[in-house]
N, C-alpha and C positions, 0 to 999 in steps of 0.2 A: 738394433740401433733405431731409434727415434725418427721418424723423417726430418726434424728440426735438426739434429745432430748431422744428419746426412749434409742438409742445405749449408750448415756451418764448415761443414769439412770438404763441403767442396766449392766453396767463396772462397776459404780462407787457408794460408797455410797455417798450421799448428805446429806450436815447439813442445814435443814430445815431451821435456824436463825444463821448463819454465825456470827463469831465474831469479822471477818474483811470481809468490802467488798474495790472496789480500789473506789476513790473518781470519782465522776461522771467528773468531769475537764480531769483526768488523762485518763479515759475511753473513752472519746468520743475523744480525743486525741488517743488512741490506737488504735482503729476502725478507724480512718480516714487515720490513719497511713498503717493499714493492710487492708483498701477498697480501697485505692486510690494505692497501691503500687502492693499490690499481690492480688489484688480481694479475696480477703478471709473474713470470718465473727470471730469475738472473738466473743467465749461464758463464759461467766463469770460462776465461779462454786466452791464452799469451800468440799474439796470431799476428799473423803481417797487415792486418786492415788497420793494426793500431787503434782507430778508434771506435770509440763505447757505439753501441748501434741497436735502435728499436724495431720491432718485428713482430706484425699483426699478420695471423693467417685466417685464410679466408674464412677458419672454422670460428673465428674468433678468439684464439690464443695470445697472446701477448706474453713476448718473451723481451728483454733485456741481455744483450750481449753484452758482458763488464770484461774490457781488454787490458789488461795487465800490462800489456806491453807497451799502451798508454803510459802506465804509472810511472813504467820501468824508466820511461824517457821524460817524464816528467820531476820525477823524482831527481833522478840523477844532475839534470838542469837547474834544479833548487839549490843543489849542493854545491854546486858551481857557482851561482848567484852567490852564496856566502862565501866563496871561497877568493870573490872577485873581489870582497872587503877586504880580505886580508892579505891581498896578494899587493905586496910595495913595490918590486921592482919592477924592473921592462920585463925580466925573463918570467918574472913569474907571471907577469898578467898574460904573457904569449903559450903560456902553459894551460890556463886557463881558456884562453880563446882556442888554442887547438883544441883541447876537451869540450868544448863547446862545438866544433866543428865537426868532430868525430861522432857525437851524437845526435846531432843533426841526420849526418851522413849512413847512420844507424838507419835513422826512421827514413830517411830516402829510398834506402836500399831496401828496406819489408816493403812498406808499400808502392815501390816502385816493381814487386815480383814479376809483374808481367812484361813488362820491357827488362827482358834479362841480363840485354847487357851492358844497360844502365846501372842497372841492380848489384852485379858482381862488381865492377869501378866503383862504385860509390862502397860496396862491401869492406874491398883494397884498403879505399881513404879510410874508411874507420878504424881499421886493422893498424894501418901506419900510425894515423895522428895519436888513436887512445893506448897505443905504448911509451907515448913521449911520458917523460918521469917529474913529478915536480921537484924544484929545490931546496921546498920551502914546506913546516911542518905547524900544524894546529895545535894551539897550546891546548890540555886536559878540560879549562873551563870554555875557550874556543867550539870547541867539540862538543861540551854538552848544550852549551846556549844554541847552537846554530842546531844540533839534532831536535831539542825539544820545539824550536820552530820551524823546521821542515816539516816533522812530526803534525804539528798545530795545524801547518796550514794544507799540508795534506788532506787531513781528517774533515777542513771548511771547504777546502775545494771537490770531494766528493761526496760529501751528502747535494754542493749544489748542482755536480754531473751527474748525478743521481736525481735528484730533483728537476733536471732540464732532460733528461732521455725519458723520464715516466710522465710527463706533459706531454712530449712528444707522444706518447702513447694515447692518452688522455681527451688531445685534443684530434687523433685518427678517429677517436668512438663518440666523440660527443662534440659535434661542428657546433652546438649552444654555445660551449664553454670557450668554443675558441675566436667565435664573433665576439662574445663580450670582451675578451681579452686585447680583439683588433681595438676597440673603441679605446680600453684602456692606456693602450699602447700608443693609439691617434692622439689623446690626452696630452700622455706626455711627450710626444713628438713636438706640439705645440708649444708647451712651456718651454722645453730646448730653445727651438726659433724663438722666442721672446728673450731669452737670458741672452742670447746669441745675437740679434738685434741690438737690444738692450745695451751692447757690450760689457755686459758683468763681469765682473774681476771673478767672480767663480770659476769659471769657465778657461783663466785665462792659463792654467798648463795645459791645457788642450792643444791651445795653440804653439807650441813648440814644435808640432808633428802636422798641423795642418792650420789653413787660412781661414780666414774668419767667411769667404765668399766658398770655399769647397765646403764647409761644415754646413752653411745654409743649404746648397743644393744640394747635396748627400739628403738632408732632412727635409725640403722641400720634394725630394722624389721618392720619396716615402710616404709621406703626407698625401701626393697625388698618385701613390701606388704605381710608380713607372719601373720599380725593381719587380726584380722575380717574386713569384708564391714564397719558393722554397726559402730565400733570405728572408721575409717578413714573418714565416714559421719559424726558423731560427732566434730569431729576434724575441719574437715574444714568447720563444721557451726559452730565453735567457731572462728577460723582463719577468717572468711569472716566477724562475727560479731564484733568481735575488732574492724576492720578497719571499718566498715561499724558507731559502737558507737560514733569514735573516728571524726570523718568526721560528723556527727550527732551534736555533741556538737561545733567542729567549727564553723558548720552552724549557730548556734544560739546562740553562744559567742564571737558575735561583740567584737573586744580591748581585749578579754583579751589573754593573752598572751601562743602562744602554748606548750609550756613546762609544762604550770600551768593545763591545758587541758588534756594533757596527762599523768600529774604526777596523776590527780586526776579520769580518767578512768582506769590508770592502779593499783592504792590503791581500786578501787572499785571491778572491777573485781576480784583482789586478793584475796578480805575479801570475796567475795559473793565464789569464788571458794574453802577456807578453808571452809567456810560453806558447801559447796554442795561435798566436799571431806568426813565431818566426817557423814554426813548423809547415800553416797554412801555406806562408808565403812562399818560402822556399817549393813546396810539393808543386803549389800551382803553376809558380812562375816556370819551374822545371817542365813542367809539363808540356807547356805551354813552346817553350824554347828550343823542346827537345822536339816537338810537330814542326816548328820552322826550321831546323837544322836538316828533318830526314822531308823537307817540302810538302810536306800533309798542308800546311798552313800558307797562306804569304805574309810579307811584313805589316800589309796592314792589318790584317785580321788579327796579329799580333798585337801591335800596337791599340787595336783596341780592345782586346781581353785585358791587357796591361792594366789599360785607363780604368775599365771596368771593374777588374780584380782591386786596384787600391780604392774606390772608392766604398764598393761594397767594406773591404777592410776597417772603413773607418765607420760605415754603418755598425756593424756588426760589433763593434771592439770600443773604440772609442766611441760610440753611443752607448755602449753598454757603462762604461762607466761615468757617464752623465745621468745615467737612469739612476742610479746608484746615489750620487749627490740630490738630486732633483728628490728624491725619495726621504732620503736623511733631512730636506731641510722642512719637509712637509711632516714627516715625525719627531723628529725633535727640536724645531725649533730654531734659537740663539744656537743651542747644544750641538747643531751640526760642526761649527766650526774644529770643536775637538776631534769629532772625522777625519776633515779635512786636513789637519795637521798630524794625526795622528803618524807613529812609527814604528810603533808596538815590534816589528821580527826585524827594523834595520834594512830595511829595504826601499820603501816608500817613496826617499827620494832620491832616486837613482838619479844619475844624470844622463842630462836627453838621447846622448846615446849611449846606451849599454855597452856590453860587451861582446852579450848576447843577439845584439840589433846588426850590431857593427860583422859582425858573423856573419847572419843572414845575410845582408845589403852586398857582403865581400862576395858572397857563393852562389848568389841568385843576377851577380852580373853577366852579361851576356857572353865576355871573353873566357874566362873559369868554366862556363858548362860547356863553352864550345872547344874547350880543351879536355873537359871529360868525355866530350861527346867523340874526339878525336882516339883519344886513347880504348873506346868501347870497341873500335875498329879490328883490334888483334884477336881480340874473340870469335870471328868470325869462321878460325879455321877450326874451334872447337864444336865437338858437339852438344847440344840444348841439356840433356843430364849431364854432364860433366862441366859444365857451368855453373848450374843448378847447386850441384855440389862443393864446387871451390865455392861459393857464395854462402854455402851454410856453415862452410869450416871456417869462414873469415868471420862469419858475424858468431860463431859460438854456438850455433845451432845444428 
């Protein structure tokens, strides 16, 4: 075994029989993508770290971890999201939000592995909620319109996680490429604060999730570099991988027309980033809640991780999809506006709060984990393998 295979198997747990692997087409496409671009190797892997992860050793290898188990819950989440159109009743949208809650509770549970018996409880909850049954079935053409846009925006959403972990790579080997990138980035930090100033109707669904005085400081502490390294690396491997997606699908969407291109990179990234918002949130705030429950923490240190955690959030997320328009109207023009309107998979314009949001916001309140954190108590008379194992038999693994 490889010493990299070693470092992997023992970061990470691995599921022996994966319940998603990528399709051999898609992979051997990724691999040629990341050996012929950035000399790097994908290692495919269904593991509890859940996500994708870049890795330079000292010899200068550069590997790509591609986690499946990402998909696995990202995927699944999509299908939800359309299933949250078609669901009319009370029973059936509560069907929907439990399966929404179970999967959450999924990815809690992997990467919560090392707090065990966090990890088994939260395993329980998924076990419970993902047997509730719906009562309510997809019509034939339901089912193919919503699979071929799962389908769709899967395939946008990882050539651009693919595109932002090989940057990451990129910008470890070549500190050039990633100064110039800060400037680009300064750039457009600027133009935000002026649209945002400005009060531009652009901008103004933005404001449904935050205020016009937090967007500016969020962007003014960027601008004066008072966040972390790692968040302004983040950043500008999303900033680099927009552009890099977006220029990706032109290449290989002969005729069609670029407003249609970037209306449907920019709905993609969107959905993929509410998703990777309610997972963030939940993990961290868990985290977070679960150090002041066993007194690692006090309340205030809490309370300002809190503050700090949602601001970064909207750094990170909701600037990203200002990058996105700020971009669209520097390329195309009048032509953006069809962007902005755009609805191409039925999703676009969700309302302010999801199902999905409403979820998170329910399970990341402080009474709910200190009633999980209560119930983690009975475990205490098992022992650490025999946890371990009701924990894999609950999640399937």
């Amino acid at each position: 075994m490889r010493t990299i295979d070693r470092a992997i198997k023992a970061s990470r747990k691995l599921h022996d029989t994966p319940p998603l692997k990528e399709t051999d087409e898609y992979m051997m496409f990724f691999e040629q993508m990341a050996k012929g671009l950035f000399d790097a190797e994908i290692i495919e892997v269904f593991s509890s770290k859940v996500f994708p992860e870049t890795l330079v050793t000292k010899k200068g290898e550069k590997y790509l971890v591609w986690d499946n188990s990402y998909w696995y819950i990202v995927t699944k989440l999509l299908e939800l999201k359309f299933l949250e159109i078609f669901a009319k009743s009370r029973k059936s949208k509560k069907r929907v939000s439990q399966h929404m809650e179970a999967n959450l509770m999924y990815f809690l549970s992997l990467i919560n592995k090392d707090k065990t018996f966090l990890s088994v409880e939260t395993a329980r909850s998924y076990r419970e909620l993902i047997q509730k049954k719906y009562d309510f079935k997809l019509s034939e053409n339901q089912v193919k319109v919503s699979s071929q846009s799962i389908s769709e925006i899967l395939f946008i959403a990882k050539i651009y996680c693919l595109c932002h972990e090989l940057n990451h790579i990129d910008f470890i080997t070549d500190k050039g490429q990633y100064e110039n990138n800060l400037e680009t980035l300064q750039h457009h930090l600027l133009m935000a604060k002026d649209l945002l100033e400005e009060d531009s109707n652009l901008l103004k669904n933005v404001y449904n999730y935050y205020s016009k005085d937090d967007l500016l400081e969020a962007i003014n502490n960027m601008i004066s570099k008072n966040d972390s390294d790692d968040l302004e690396v983040e950043i500008i491997c999303d900033m680099v991988s927009i552009f890099d997606t977006i220029e990706f699908f032109k290449d290989t969407n002969d005729g069609v027309e670029d407003s249609v291109i970037y209306g449907k990179v920019n709905e993609a990234i969107l959905l993929v980033n509410s998703i990777n918002f309610a997972l963030l949130q939940s993990y961290q705030y868990w985290n977070c809640l679960y150090s002041l429950f066993n007194e690692e923490i006090t309340v205030e240190q809490q309370h300002k991780f809190i503050d700090k955690l949602n601001k970064d959030t909207f750094v990170r997320f909701v600037f990203s999809d200002m990058l996105k328009t700020i971009d669209t109207i520097g390329r195309l023009g009048e032509e953006f506006t069809h962007v902005l309107h755009s609805n191409h998979y039925g999703l676009r314009n969700e309302k302010e709060h999801s199902i999905l949001q409403s979820v998170m916001w329910s399970i990341t309140d402080k009474k709910f984990l200190f009633q999980i954190f209560k119930n983690t108590m009975k475990y205490e008379i098992s022992t650490e393998n025999r946890i371990e194992q009701l924990r894999d038999s609950l999640l399937g693994w």
